[in-house]
N, C-alpha and C positions, 0 to 999 in steps of 0.2 A: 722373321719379324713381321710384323702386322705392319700394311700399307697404311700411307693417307691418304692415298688417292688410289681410285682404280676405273677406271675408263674400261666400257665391256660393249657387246651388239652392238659393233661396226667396224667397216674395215679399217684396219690399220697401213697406212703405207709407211713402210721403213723407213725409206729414201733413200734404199742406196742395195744392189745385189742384185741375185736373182727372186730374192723373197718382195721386193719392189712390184713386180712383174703379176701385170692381172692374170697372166695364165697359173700363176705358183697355186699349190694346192696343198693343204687346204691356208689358205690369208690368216694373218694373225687378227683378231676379233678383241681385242683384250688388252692392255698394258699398265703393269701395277707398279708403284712412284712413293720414294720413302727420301725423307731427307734431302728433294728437291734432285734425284737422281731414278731416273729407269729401273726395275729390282726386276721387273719380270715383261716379259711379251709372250704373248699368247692366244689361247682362247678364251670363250668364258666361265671356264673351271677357276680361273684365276681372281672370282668373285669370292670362290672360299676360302681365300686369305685375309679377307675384308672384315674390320674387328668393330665395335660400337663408336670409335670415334672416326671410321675410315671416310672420305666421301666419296660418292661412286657418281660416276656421269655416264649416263644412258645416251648409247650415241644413236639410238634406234636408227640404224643402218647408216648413219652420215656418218663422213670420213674424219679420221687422226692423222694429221701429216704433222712430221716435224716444224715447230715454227719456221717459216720465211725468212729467209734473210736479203738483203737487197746488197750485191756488190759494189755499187755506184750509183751515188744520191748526194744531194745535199742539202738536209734535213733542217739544217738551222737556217738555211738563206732559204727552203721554204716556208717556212713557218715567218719570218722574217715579211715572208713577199704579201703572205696570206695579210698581213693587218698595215700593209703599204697600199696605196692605189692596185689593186687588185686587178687587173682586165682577163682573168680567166673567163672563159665560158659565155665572152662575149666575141661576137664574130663580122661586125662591120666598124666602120669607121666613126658613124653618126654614135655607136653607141660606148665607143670607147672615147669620144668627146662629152658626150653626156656623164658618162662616171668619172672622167679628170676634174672638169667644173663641179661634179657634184662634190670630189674631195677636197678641190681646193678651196672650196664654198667651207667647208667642214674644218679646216684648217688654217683659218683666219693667220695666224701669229706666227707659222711657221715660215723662214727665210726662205727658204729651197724644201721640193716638193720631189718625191720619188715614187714608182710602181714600178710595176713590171705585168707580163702574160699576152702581152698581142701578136697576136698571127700573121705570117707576113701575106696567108691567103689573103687578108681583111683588105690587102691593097694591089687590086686587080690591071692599075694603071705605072704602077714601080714603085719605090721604096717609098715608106713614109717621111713627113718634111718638117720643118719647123713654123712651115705658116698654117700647119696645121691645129698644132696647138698652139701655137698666138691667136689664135680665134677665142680662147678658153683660158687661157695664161700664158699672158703679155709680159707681166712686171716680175715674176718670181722666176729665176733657174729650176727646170722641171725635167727628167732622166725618166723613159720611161724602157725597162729593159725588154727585147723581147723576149716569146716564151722558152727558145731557145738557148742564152743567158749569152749571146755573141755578137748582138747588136742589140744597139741603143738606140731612141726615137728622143730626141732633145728639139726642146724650144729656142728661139732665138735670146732668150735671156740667157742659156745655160753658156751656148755657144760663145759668148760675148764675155762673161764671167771666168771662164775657163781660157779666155783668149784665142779661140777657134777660129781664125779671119782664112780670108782668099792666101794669106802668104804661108801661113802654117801647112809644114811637109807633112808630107805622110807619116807612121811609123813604120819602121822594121816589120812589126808585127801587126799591122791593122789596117784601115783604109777609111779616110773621111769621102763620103760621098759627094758629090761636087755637081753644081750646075753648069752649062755650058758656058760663063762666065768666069769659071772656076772659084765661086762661092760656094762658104760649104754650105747644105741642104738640109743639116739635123740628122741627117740619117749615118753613124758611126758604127765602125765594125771592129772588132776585137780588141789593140793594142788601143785604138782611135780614142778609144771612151774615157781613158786614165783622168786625161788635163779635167774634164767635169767630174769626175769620181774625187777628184781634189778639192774641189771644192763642196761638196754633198759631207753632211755631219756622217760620223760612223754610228751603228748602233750602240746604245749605251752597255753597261755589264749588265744593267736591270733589262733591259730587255734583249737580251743575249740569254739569262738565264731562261726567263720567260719563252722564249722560243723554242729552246732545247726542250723542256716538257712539252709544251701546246703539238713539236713535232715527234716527239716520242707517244705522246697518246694517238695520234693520230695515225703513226705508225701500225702502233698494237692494235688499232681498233681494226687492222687490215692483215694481223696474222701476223705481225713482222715483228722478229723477237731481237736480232740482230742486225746490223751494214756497218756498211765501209762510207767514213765521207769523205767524197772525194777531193774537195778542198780545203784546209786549213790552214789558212794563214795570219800570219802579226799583220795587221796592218801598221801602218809606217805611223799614226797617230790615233788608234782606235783599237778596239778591243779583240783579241782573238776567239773565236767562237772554242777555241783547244779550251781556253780557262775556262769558261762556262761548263762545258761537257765537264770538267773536271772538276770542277766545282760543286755539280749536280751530283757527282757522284762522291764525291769526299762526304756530303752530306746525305746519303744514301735515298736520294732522289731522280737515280741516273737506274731503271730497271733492266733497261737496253743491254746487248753488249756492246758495243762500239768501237771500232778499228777506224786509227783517220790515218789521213793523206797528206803527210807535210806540202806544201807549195813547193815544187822550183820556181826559180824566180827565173825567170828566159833574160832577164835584161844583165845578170851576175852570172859568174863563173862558177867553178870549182870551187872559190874561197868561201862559200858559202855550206859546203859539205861540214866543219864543224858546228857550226849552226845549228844546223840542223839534227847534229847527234847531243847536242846539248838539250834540244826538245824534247827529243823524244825520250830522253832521261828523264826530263819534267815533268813531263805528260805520261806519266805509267800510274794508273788506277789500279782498282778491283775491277770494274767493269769497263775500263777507256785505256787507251793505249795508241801511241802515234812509231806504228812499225813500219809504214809505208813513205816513199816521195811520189807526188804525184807529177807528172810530167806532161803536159799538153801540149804536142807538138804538128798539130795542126788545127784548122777551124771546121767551115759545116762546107758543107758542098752548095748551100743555097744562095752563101754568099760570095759564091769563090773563093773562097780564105783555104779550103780543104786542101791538102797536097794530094794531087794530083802526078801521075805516072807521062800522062798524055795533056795536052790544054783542053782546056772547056771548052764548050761547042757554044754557038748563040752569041749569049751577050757577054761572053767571057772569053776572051784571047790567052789568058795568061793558064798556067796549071795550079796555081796555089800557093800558099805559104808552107815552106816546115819552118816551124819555130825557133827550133832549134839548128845550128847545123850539125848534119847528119856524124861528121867528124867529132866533132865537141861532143853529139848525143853518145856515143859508143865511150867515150872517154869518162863519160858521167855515171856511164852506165856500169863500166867496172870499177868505177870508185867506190860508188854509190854500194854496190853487192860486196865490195871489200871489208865496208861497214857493216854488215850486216840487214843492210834494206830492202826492203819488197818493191818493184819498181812497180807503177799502175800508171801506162800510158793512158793518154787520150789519142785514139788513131783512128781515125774518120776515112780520107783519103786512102787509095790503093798503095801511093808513095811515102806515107805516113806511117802507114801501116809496114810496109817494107822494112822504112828506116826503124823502125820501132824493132822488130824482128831482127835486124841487124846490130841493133844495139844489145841485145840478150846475147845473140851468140857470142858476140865480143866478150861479153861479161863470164859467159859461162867456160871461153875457152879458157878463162883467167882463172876459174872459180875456185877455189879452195877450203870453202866450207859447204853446208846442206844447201840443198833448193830453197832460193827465198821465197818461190810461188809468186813471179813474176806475173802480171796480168794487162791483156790489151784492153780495153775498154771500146765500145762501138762499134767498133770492125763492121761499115758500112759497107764501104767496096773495098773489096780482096779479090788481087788478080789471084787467075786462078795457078798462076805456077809458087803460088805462097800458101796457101790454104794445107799443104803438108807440112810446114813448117811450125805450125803451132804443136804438133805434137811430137814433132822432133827434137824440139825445144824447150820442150816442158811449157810451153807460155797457155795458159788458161785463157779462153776468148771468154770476154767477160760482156754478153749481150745485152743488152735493151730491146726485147722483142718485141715490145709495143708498136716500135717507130717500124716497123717492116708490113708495112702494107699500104694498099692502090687508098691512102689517104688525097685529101687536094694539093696535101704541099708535095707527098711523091709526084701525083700526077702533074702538077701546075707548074709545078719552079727546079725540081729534080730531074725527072727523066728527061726534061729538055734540053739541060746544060750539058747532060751527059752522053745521050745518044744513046738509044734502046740498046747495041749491044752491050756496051758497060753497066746501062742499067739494070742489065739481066746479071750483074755480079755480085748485088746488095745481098747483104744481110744472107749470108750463106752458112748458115745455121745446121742443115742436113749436113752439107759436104764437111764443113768443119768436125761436125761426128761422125763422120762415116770414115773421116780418115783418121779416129783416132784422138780427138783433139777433145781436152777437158773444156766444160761448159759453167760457167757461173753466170748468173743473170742479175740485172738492176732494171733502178727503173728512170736515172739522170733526175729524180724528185727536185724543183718543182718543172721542167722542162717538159716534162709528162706527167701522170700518174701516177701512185707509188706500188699502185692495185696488182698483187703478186695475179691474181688471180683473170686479171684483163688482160698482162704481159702471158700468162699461160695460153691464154685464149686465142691471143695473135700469134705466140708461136705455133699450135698445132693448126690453125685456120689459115696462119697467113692473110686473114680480114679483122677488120674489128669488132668485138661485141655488138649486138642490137644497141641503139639510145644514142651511144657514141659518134662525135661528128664524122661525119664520114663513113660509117658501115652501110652494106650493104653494097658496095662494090664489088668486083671481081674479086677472089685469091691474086694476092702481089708474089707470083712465083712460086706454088705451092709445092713444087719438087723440097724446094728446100726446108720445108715443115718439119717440126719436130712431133715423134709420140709424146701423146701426155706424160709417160714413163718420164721420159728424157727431159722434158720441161722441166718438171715438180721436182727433178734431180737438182738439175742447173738451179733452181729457188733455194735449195735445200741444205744436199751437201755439197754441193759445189759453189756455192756463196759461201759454205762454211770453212772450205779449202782455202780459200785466197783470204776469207777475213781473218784466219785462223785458229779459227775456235773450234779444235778438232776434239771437242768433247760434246758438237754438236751436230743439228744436221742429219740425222739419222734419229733412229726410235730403238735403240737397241737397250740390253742391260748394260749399266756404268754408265752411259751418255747421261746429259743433263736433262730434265725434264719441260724442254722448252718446246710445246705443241702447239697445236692449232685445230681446231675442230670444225669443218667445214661444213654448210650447212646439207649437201649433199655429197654423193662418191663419185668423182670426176672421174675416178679410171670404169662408171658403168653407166653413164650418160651420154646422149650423143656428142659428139665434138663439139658442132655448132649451138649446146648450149652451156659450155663451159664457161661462159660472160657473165651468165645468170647466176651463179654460185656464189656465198656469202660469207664469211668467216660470222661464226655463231658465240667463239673462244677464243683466248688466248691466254698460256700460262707461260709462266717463262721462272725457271727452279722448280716448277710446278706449282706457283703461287698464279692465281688469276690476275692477269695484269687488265683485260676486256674479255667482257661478259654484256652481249644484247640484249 
């Protein structure tokens, strides 16, 4: 049967074999697409199946990879962040002061005021305070999230409204930062932030839809046909980002695939397991589906929240938070798999990480149906007597390679809490495959990047692209590098493994024809300038979803 589509001159990488492999011989040059499905891979003999309505894309030597898929993002709270007080891409203090008065100036009428994206480089003297924006906004409750999305920078209005004083405990799960008075200082870390988040409006359904595309274009414009989001939750008086995705796609506005991540909620138990199977009943599309729980059971390392194996070195006595207890986590863990669920920790900490691992076993000694393709997300630091464990386990390390290099917040606020030789443990990406261990990649969107193609970059350099802040330092531990092979894998079909979409992720016949045309051949350029590469295409059924 005659193609619609036929892509010819250039290489194709499969994404997934030995035919992946720049040594295979001779590359396939060619792949012909009928019905929004793969029919042929090839060379370019496969032109003469091409009929008078077929269209043909001349890749004149630039590359065909399978669409992108990103395992861990959160699409809608970017796109969300994008048209709130925005502090992306600005990097001191003066001038993240300058853009809160320039918004609040812009938003005359609104009660309470929110953003997010500040670095916590931008504050070279300790955490950020609340008399810092009372310079800029005195009278209004103002949350500004960092770029990390685990601390919050709050004005003295917020803290006041939210009833933040000298006598309010800590939580469980968070840490209000406190002056040596024991006032709090504006500066809130994880559980800490709720009491203001209480008082802050939810987004509306209108601009929940609105988000969902603005972040699905913005996606595609980046090669990414598919992810997994990692958080979706009811809020207790506001709108779920789950209806929107499904909304968009009831109405065939949703091009994306999308796999989400129900919330646990750290603060409920087990009685929330049916719940949560009542959602995911809900929430079953054409293109959207909530197969996952998602589990965060620690914080970052730079705020001490991380669980920790050992205590932090410096200005941190303590080892961390688990969120969870590890007992409860194992218990959730074979509930949760009894139901049928995918579990996708969040495990930062080397103890987090453990307990995380611990809780699969448990599940899986239980297990009585298929693999649910279990996934850890971050796996920053991984002692190294666990780094076999992921593939003993089936557990898929589900990376963000972007974050693994000699950036300022590695070098500034990282490697110091933790002592060069734990720091020599991060992001252990080689040893994870070398032992065996499946690889899918994200990008934590908007906490980073969503750029498949910057995350490549840092995982075979272990530095950051040119442009980018912070490049041009040393390799952050380059033992543990990946080939571009193995990167574009992890992008590929190994995001396509845990999100589930096993009809994608690879370029074969019967797969979907969800591609990406890049503007040059990664696997025939030098490493170091793999940053420079551009997505040209993207189709996704084989329909053009982004065209440059």
């Amino acid at each position: 049967m005659t193609p619609e589509l036929v892509f010819h001159g250039g290489r194709v990488f499969t994404g997934a074999g030995p035919d992946a492999s720049p040594a295979s011989a001779p590359p396939a040059t060619a792949v012909a697409v009928r019905e929004g499905r793969i029919v042929a891979v090839g060379d370019d003999g496969l032109l003469a199946l091409a009929g008078p309505g077929t269209r043909t894309v001349d890749l004149a030597g630039r590359l065909l990879v399978p669409g992108f898929q990103d395992a861990h993002a959160h699409p809608v709270f970017g796109a969300l962040e994008l048209s709130s007080c925005h502090l992306g891409g600005l990097t001191t203090v003066d001038e993240y002061l300058a853009a809160v008065a320039a918004y609040a100036a812009s938003h005359p009428h609104d009660a309470t005021l929110q953003g997010a994206g500040w670095v916590q480089t931008a504050f070279p003297d300790g955490p950020p305070t609340a008399a810092l924006l009372d310079r800029v906004v005195p009278d209004r409750p103002l949350l500004l999230w960092g770029n990390d999305g685990h601390r919050a920078w709050v004005n003295s209005a917020a803290l006041a409204a939210a009833g933040i004083d000298a006598s309010t405990p800590d939580p469980a799960d968070g840490r209000i930062e406190r002056d040596a008075s024991g006032r709090p200082t504006g500066f809130l870390l994880e559980g800490a932030v709720a009491p203001v988040l209480a008082i802050l409006p939810d987004a509306t359904p209108e601009q929940l839809d609105a988000a969902v595309l603005r972040a699905q274009q913005h996606l595609h414009a980046l090669g990414i046909t598919a992810w997994q989001d990692a958080i979706l939750s009811r809020a207790e008086d506001g709108e779920d980002p789950a209806e929107a995705y499904l909304r968009a796609d009831r109405a065939g506005r949703l091009t994306a695939r999308v796999a989400g991540a129900l919330w646990w909620d750290r603060a409920r138990g087990l009685e929330q397991i049916p719940e949560l199977v009542e959602r995911r009943e809900r929430f079953r599309g054409r293109r959207f589906s909530t197969p996952a729980v998602k589990i965060m059971q620690d914080g970052i390392i730079e705020s001490g929240t991380a669980a920790l194996l050992a205590p932090y070195r410096a200005v941190h006595a303590e080892s961390g938070l688990s969120f969870v207890d590890p007992g409860l986590l194992r218990e959730i863990a074979v509930r949760l798999e009894a139901e049928g669920f995918q579990l996708h920790f969040h495990g930062i900490g080397d103890r987090a990480v453990r307990e995380s691992l611990d809780a699969v076993a448990a599940a899986r000694a239980a297990r009585r149906g298929p693999d649910p393709r279990h996934h850890l997300a971050h796996v920053q630091l991984v002692d190294p007597a666990d780094v076999a464990r992921f593939a003993e386990l089936g557990v898929t390390a589900n990376i963000q390679p972007y974050w693994a290099c000699n950036d300022p917040l590695m070098v500034e606020h990282t490697v110091p809490v933790l002592g060069e030789e734990r720091a020599g443990q991060q992001y252990p990406f080689g040893s994870l495959h070398a032992a065996g261990a499946r690889l899918a990649a994200g990008s934590d969107w908007p906490v980073s990047t969503p750029d498949p193609i910057a995350g490549i970059h840092v995982a075979v350099n272990r530095a950051l692209p040119s442009g980018h802040p912070g490049s041009g330092a040393e390799p952050f531990l380059p033992g543990q590098a990946l080939d571009v092979v193995t990167a574009l894998e992890a992008y590929t079909a190994g995001s396509a493994y845990v999100n589930g979409f096993d009809d994608t992720g690879r370029i074969a016949p019967g797969f979907a024809a969800d591609l990406a045309v890049l503007d040059r051949d990664l696997l025939a350029i030098p490493a170091e300038s793999i940053g420079a590469a551009r997505v040209d295409q993207t189709f996704v059924d084989g329909v053009p979803v982004f065209e440059r």
